[in-house]
C-alpha positions as CSV (number, residue, x, y, z in Angstrom):
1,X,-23.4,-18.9,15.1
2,X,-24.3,-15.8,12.6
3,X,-21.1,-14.5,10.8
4,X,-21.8,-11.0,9.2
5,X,-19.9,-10.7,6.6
6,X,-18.0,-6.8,6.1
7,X,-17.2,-5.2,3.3
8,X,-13.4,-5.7,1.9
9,X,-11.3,-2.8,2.5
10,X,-10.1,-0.6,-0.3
11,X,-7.4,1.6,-0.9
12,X,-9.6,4.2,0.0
13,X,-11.0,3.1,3.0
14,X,-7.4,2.0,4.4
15,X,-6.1,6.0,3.6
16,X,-9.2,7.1,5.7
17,X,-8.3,5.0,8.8
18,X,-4.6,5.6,8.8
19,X,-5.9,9.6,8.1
20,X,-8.5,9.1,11.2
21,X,-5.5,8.2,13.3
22,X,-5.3,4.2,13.3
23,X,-1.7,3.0,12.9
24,X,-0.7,2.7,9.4
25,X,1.2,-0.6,9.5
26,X,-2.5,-1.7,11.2
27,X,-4.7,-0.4,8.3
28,X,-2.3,-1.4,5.6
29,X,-1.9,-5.6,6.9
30,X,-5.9,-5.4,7.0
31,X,-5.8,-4.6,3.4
32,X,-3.6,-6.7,2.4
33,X,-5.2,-9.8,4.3
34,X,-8.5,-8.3,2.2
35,X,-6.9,-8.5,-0.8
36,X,-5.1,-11.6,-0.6
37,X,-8.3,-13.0,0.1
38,X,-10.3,-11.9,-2.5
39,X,-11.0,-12.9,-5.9
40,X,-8.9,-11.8,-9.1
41,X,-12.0,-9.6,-10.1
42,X,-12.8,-8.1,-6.4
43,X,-8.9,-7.1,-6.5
44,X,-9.2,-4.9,-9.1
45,X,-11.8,-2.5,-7.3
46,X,-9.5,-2.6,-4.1
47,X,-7.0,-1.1,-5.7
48,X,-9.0,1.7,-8.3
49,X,-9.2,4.4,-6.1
50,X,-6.7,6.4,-4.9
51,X,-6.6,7.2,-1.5
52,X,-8.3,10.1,0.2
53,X,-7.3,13.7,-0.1
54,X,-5.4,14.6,3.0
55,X,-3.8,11.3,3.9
56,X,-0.1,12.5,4.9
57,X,2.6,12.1,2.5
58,X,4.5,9.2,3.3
59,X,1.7,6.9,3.6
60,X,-0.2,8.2,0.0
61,X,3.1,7.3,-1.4
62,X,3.0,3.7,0.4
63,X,-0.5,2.9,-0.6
64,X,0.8,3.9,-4.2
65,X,3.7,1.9,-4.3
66,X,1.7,-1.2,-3.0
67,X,-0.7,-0.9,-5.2
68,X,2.5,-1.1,-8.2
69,X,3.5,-4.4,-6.7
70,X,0.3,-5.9,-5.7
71,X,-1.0,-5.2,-9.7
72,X,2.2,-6.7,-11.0
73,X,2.1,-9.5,-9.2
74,X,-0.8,-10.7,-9.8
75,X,-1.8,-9.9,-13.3
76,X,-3.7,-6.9,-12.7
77,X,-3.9,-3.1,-14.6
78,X,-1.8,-0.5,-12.0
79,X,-4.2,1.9,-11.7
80,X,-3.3,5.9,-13.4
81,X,-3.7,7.5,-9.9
82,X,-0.8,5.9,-8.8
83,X,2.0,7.9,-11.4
84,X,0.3,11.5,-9.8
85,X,3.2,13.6,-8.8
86,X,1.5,13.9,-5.4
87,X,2.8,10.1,-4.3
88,X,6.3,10.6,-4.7
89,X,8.0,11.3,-1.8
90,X,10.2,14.3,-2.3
91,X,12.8,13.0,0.6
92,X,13.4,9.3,1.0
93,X,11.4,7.9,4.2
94,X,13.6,4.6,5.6
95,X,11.2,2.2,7.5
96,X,13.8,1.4,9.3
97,X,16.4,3.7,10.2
98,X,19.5,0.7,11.0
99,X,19.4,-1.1,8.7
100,X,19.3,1.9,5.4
101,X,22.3,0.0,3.2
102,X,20.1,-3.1,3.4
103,X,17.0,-1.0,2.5
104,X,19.1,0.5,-0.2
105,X,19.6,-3.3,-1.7
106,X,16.6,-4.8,-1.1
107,X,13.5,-2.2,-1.3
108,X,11.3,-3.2,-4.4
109,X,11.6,-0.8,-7.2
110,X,8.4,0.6,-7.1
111,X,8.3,1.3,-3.3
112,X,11.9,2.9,-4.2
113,X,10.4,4.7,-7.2
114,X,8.1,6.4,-4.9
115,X,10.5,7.0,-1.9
116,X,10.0,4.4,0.3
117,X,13.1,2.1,1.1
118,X,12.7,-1.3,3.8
119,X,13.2,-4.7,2.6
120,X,11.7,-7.0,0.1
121,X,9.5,-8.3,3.0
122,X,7.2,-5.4,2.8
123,X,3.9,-6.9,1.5
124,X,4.5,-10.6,3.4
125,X,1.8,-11.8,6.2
126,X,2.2,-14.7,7.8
């Protein structure tokens, strides 16, 4: 059996499918499987580059605000790109609209630094 290996997807890469139309929770649990499984130095060019221009709001500001908790969990330099006015959300997007008190509680700071409230379970995949 041949096994050809792809390229691990970047920040960039997963704005661009979510841009092209691919669902967003989709794009974003295939970079994080990527990332997970990559090596402390490979991690650091997933996360360099900010996504591409374009990319609507609400998910510009969810690629930023993973990006804050993927670097600070595992040792890593948040890249500059991600403090651009352009990936804060001006009005608060709730993942999930019955359950806003919980998201209120229990949304990692960075996610609710940039807008973004859900649970603490955001970046999990099982």
């Amino acid at each position: 059996m041949i096994v050809l290996a792809r390229a691990r997807q970047t920040v960039w890469a997963t704005g661009g499918r979510i841009a092209a139309g691919d669902p967003g929770f989709v794009a974003m649990g295939d970079f994080l499987d990527d990332f997970y499984a990559a090596a402390r130095e490979e991690r650091s060019a997933l996360i360099a580059g900010e996504p591409p221009p374009g990319l609507d709001a609400r998910w510009a500001a969810y690629l930023a605000a993973t990006v804050e908790v993927l670097a600070a969990r595992h040792d890593l330099t948040v890249p500059p790109w991600t403090q651009r006015p352009i990936y804060f959300l001006r009005e608060p997007w709730f993942l999930w609209e019955g359950a806003r008190m919980l998201a209120l509680l229990d949304t990692p700071r960075p996610f609710a630094r940039h807008g973004i409230f859900a649970d603490s379970r955001l970046l999990l995949r099982t």
